[in-house]
N, C-alpha and C positions, 0 to 999 in steps of 0.2 A: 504494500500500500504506500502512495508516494506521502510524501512529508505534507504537502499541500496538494490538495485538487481543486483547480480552477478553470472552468469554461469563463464563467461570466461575474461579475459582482454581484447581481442579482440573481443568477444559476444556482452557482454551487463554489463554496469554497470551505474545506474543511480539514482541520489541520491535527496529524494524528501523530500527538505529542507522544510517543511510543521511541518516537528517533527524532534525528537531526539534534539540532541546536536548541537545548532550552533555553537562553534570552531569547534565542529567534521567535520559540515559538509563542510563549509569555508574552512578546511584545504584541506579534499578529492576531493571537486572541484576546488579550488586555487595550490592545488602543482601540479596537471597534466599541468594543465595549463599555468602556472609560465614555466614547462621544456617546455612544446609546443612552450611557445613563445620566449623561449633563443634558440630554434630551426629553429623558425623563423626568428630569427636576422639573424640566421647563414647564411640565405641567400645571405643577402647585404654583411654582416661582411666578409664574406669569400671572395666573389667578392674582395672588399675593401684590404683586407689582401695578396690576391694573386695578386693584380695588385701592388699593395705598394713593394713586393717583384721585381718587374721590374725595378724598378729605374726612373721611368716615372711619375715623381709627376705631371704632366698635368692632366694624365692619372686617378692616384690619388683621384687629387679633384676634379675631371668630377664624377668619379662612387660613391664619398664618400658624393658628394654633393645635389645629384637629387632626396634626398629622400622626397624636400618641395613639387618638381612636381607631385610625385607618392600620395603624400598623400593627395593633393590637389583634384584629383580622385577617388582615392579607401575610401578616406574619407567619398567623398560624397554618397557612394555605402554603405557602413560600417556603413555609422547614417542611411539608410536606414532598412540593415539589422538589426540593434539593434533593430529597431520598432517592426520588426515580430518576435526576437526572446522574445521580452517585450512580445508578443500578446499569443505568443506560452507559454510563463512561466506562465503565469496566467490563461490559459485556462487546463495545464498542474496542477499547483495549485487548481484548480474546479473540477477537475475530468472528463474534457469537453474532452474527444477523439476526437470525430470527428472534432470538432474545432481548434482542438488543429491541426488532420492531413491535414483540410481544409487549413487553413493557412501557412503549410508546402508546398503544392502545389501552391499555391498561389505566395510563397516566392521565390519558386525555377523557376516558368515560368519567374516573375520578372525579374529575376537573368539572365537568358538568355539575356532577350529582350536588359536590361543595357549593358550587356558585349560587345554586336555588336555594340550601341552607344559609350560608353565609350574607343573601342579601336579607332574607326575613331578618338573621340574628343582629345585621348592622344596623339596620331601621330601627327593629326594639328596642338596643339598647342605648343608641346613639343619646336622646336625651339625659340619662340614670350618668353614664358616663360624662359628659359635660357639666353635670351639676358637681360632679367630685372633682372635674377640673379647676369649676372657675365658681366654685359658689352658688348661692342661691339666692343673695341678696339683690336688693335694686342696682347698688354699680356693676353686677355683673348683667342684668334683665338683657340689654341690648347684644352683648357677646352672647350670648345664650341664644337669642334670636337668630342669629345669622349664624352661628355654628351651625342651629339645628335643621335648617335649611340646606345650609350644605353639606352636609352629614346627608341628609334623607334624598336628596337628589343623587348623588357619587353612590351610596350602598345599593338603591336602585339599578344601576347602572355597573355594577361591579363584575358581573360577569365578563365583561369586555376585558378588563385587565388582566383574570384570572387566566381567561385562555389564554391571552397572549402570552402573560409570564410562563405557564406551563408549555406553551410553543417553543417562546426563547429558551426556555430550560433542557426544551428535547434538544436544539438545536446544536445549542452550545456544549452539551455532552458530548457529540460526533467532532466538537469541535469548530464550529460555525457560530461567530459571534459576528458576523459581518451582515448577513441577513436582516436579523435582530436588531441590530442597528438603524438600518437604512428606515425602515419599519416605523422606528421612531421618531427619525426625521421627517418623513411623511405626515407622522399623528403630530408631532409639536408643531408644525407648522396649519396644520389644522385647526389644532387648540388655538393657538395666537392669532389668527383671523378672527375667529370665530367671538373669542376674546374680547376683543375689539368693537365688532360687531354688537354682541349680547350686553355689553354693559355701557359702550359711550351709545352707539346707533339709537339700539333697543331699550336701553335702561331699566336693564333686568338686571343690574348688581351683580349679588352674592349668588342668587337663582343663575344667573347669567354666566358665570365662570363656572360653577358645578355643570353646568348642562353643556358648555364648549371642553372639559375636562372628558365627560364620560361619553362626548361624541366621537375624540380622539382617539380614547381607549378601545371603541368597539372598531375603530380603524381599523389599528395595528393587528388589534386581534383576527380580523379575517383577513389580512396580508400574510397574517403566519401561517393560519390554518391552509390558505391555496399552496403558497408555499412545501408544508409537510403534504400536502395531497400529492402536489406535483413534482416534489422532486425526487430524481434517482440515486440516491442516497441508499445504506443501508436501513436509513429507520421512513419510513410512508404512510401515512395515515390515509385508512378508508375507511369516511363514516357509516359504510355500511359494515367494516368490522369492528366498529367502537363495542369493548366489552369488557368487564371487569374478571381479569381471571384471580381466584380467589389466592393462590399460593406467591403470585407476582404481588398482588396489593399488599395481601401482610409483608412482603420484604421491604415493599415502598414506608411500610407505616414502621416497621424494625427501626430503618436506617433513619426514615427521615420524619419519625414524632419529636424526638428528642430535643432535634431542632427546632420543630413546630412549636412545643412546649416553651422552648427559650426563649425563641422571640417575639410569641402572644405575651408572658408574663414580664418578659424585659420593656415590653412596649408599654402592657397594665402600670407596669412600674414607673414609665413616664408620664403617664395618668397623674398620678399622685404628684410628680415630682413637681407636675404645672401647678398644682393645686399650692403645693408652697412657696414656687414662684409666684401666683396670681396674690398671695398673704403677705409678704415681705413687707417690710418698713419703705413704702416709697409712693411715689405718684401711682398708681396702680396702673392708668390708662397707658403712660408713659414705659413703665419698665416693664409691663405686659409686651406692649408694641417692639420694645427695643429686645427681648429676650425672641421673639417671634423671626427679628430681623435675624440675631444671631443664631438662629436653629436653622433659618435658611442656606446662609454662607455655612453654617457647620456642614452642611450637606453636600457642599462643593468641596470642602477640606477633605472629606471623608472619599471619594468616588474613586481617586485612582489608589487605595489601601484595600477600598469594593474591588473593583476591579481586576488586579493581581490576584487577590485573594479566591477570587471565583477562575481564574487561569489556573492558579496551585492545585483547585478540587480538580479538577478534570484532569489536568497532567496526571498527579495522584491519580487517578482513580485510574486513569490509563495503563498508566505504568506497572499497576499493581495486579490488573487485570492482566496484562503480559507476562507477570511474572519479572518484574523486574525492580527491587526494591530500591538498588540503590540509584537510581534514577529519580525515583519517589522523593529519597532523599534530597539527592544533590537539588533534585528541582526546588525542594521547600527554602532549603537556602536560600538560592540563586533568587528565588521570588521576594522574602525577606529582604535581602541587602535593595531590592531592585522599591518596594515598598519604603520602606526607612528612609534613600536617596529623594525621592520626589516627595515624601512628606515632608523632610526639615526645609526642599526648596519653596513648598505652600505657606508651611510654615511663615518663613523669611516674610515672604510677598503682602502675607494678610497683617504680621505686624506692622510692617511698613507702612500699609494705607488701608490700615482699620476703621477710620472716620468718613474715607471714599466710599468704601464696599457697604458702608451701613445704610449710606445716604443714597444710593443707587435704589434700595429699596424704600428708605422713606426717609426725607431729610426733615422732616420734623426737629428741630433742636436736641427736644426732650427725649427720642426715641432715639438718634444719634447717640447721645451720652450713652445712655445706658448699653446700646450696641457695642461700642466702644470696650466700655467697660469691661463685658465681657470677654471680650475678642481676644482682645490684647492681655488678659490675666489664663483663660483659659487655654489658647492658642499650642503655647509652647508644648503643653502635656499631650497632643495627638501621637507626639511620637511612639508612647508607650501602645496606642492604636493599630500599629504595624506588628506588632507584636502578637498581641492578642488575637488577631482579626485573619492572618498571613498562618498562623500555627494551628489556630483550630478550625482552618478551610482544610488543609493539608490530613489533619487527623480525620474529616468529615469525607476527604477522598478516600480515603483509606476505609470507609464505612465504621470507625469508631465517631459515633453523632453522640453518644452519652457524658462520656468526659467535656467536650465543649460546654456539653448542655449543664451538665453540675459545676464544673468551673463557673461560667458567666450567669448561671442565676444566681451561684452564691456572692458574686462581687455586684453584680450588677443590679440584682433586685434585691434580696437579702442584708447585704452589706449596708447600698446604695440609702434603704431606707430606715437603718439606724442611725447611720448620719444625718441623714436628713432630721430626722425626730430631736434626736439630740441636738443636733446644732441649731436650730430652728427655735426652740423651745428651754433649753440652758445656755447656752454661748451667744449668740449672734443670730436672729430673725431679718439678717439686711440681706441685700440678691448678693454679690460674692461669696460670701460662708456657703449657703445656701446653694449655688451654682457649681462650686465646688466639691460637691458631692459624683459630678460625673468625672473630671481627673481623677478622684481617690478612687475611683470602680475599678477606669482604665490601668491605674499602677496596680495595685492589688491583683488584677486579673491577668496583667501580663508577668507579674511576679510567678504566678500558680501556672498560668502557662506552658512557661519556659519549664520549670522543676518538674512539670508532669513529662511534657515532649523528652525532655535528654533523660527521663529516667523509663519511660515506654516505651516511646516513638510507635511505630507503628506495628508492635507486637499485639495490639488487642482491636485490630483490622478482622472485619467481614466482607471479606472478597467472594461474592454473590456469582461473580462470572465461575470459581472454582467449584461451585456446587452442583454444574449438574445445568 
């Protein structure tokens, strides 16, 4: 099988990290990916940007803020999908076709059944949840309003993402993050018309970017699905063979609950975490808005740490499906040191013009500051993000999903939220103490990280393709 196969950018291009060059191939499935997912930002971000431009900061930190609730569900869909696309890279790495396409159909009936549960579950609980974000008093009534607006439109609409992520997931296990990408471009560029259109045109607000978000969504998602239809790839979906085979889903649900579990509860966890951001000692409207700004830009800090990190599981999972451990290895490395390089270069950039990047989203004075504030204090600690995030993708190729998943609840939700209690409530109730709570997750969790990987590694791996 050649290193890359390529007729067309839109065809077929799919890189089977099994050989060749690992920076080579790291890079060619990480930079598609990396723009896919600054494409993906651009969905919320633009939402965010064009409601900022109204003058309506309620408005603001309703739509800038609900991305704990959204993640709290698609999360838990998202560690599912990583399972099957783990199952599919190693079966993919064996040379196992049909396994490889079994589990494809398998993945994508799944993917249905979820999206009709998970839109009921998002509508229900959508309001329950925002009151534990942002209170239930009168200064929160108007954030409340336009959350729940747009909470109930996007969970509506939620099926469109799901497939497509579970597409991009098939994809990018064979190795193909270039697809997936394009895809995206396509839907972001639809959302920001639409954008446009929906809220200055039409003057639909908050209603108006939910409805240009989840139009964009159902995009991508049937650009992927013709895609897996039509292409001649080892994995091809035909809906007339969508079916759940019962012994492939429990492997999906083996490898990748654990996951699922992680980060529905690490998102839950961000629930709360807003809830004591929304209490702090300060202008409320103002250090809401400015915390909103900076979860934004966090999300841009964070994509190419995503990125590599999702190249690591697939190599992994490749490699290990070939039978070829230390490749596995060398590659986890090789991704780390490549991870680490371009976050202390983000790093640099966002200290630098941390007053710019805050003010692109909303130059409000009072929302500046507080953006600011944050930026620039919490910035430096991403580093330890490389760490964390690069080690248990790697462990997660390898089909151990259970140590990540106890490592990063226990720093991440567990930890996260006796600091919170404690500092909030005996030390310091101001936004730094308080904000601070996500750097002490990140060190702690890369601390356990590191002590678990050099003293396992990938000794307690479930290589699926070796079963049979």
């Amino acid at each position: 099988m050649e290193n890359v196969k390529k007729s067309s950018i839109f065809k077929r291009r799919e890189i089977d990290m099994t050989q060749g060059s690992i920076v080579k191939n790291i890079l060619l499935f990480a930079f598609p990916l990396l723009l896919g997912n600054l494409f993906q930002q651009l969905y919320n971000m633009v939402d965010v940007w064009v409601i900022g431009q109204t003058d309506n900061v309620e408005a603001y930190s309703a739509v800038g803020n609900v991305g704990p609730i959204i993640n709290m569900l698609i999360g838990f869909f998202s560690g599912l999908a990583s399972g099957a696309g783990v199952i599919i890279s190693q079966y993919y790495g064996a040379k196992n076709e049909k396994k490889a396409n079994d589990t494809a159909h398998t993945a994508m009936a799944m993917t249905l059944v979820l999206a009709l549960i998970l839109t009921a579950v998002g509508i229900a609980l959508a309001p329950l949840m925002l009151r534990l974000m942002f209170g239930s008093g009168e200064d929160s009534a108007g954030i409340l309003h336009h959350a729940e607006m747009y909470l109930t439109i996007y969970f509506a609409g939620v099926s469109g993402l799901m497939v497509y992520n579970m597409g991009a997931g098939i994809l990018r296990a064979i190795g193909d993050s270039v697809r997936p990408f394009w895809y995206l471009v396509v839907a972001a560029i639809i959302n920001i018309v639409l954008d446009f259109v929906f809220v200055f045109a039409c003057n639909m607000g908050v209603a108006g970017v939910a409805l240009a978000t989840v139009i964009a969504q159902f995009t991508s998602a049937v650009l992927t699905v013709i895609t897996l239809m039509k292409t001649s790839s080892c994995v091809k979906i035909s809906l007339k063979k969508l079916k759940i085979d019962i012994p492939i889903l429990k492997n999906i649900f083996t490898l990748g609950f654990p996951a699922a579990l992680q980060m529905m509860l690490t998102a839950l966890s961000n629930v709360f975490v807003q809830s004591y951001v929304a209490n702090v000692n300060a202008v409320k409207a103002h250090c809401t808005s400015g915390w909103t700004t900076y979860s934004k830009i966090d999300l841009f800090i964070f994509l190419p740490v995503q990125s590599i990190s999702l190249g690591v599981t697939t190599l992994v999972g490749q490699s290990l499906g070939a039978g070829d451990m230390k490749r596995a290895k060398k590659g986890t490395y090789i991704a780390f040191a490549m991870s680490f390089g371009v976050t202390a270069v983000i790093i640099a950039i966002v200290m630098a013009f941390a007053p710019q990047l805050a003010a692109v989203f909303n130059d409000d004075p009072g929302v500046v500051y507080y953006a600011e504030l944050l930026l620039r204090n919490i910035t430096p600690f991403y580093i330890f993000c490389s760490v964390n995030q690069v080690f248990a993708a790697a462990l997660r190729g390898g089909g151990n999903t259970k140590a990540p998943m106890f490592i990063m609840l226990g720093t991440f939700v567990v930890f996260r939220q006796i600091y919170l209690f404690i500092v909030s409530n005996f030390i310091s109730n101001e936004i730094l103490p308080v904000a601070f709570g996500y750097p002490a997750g990140w060190f702690l969790c890369a601390a356990i990280m590191l002590i678990y990987y050099f003293k396992v590694g990938f000794s307690h791996s479930k290589i699926v393709a070796n079963e049979g």
